[in-house]
N, C-alpha and C positions, 0 to 999 in steps of 0.2 A: 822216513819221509815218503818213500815211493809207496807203501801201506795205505800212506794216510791220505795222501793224491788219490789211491784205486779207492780207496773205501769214500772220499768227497764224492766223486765219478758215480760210484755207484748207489748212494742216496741220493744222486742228485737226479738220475736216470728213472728209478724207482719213483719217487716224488714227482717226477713229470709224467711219468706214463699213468702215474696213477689219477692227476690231476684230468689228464688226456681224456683216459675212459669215463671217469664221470661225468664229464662235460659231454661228453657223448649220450650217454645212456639221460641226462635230463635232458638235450636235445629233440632225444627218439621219443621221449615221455614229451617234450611238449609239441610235435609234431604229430602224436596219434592222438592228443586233447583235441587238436586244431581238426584234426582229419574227422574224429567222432562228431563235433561241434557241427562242421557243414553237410555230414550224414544228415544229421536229425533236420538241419534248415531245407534241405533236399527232399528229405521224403513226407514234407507238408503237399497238403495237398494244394493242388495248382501252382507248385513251384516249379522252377523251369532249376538247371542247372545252376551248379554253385560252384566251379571250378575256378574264376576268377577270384570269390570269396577268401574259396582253402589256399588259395597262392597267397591273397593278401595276409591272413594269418600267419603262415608261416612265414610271408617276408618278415612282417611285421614282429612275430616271437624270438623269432631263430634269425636276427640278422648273420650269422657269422655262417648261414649255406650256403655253399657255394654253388650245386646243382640239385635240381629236383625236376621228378616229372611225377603228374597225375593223373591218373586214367579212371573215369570215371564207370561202374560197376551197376548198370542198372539191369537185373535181373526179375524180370519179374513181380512180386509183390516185396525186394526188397530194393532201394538203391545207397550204393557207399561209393568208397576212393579206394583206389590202389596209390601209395604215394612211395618212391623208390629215389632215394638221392645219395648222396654223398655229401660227410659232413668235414669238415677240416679235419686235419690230425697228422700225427709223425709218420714222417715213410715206413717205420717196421709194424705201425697200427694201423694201415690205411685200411686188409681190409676189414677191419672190425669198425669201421667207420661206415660201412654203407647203411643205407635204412632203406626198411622194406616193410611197411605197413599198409593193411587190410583190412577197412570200416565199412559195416552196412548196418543199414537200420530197418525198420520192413517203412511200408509208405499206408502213408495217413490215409485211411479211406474216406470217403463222402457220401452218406447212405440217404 
C-alpha cells in the first residue's frame, strides 16, 4: 500500500514537471518568434520603435506571463530586443523559468 502511494507520488510529480518544462521551453520559443518578428518591423527603414508592438505579441501569444521587460538594442547598423521575464511554474522549477532572449536584425537602408 505505502509502495504504491510513493510510486502514485512519484509519477505524478514527474508527469507535472515534465509537463511544467515544456510549456516553458514553447513559451521561450514563442516569445523569441514575437521578439525576431518586431526586430525585422524595426529595422525598416523609417520606422520608429516597436516596443509597444513586441509587448502586444507577447500579451497576445503567451497570456499565461506574468512579468516581462524589453529593452530595446539599437546599435548601429543593427536594431533588436532584449526581452527577460519570468514565466509561471512550480517553486522547485522557478528558476528554469526565467527567459532571456536576444534579437537583432541589421536595418533596412535607403540608397
Amino acid at each position: 500500500m505505502i509502495s504504491a502511494l510513493a510510486g502514485i507520488t512519484l509519477a505524478t510529480t514527474v508527469t507535472l514537471t515534465t509537463l511544467a518544462l515544456g510549456l516553458s521551453a514553447v513559451n521561450v520559443l514563442v516569445i523569441r518568434d514575437a521578439a525576431i518578428e518586431a526586430s525585422q518591423q524595426a529595422a525598416l527603414a523609417k520606422s520608429s520603435s516597436k516596443n509597444d508592438y513586441l509587448l502586444k505579441l507577447i500579451k497576445k501569444r503567451v497570456p499565461s506571463m506574468v512579468s516581462v521587460r524589453v529593452t530595446e538594442l539599437a546599435d548601429g547598423p543593427t536594431t533588436g530586443y532584449r526581452v527577460e521575464g519570468q514565466l509561471p511554474g512550480l517553486g522547485f522549477l522557478a528558476a528554469l523559468t526565467q527567459v532571456n532572449v536576444e534579437v537583432t536584425a541589421a536595418n533596412e537602408a535607403i540608397l
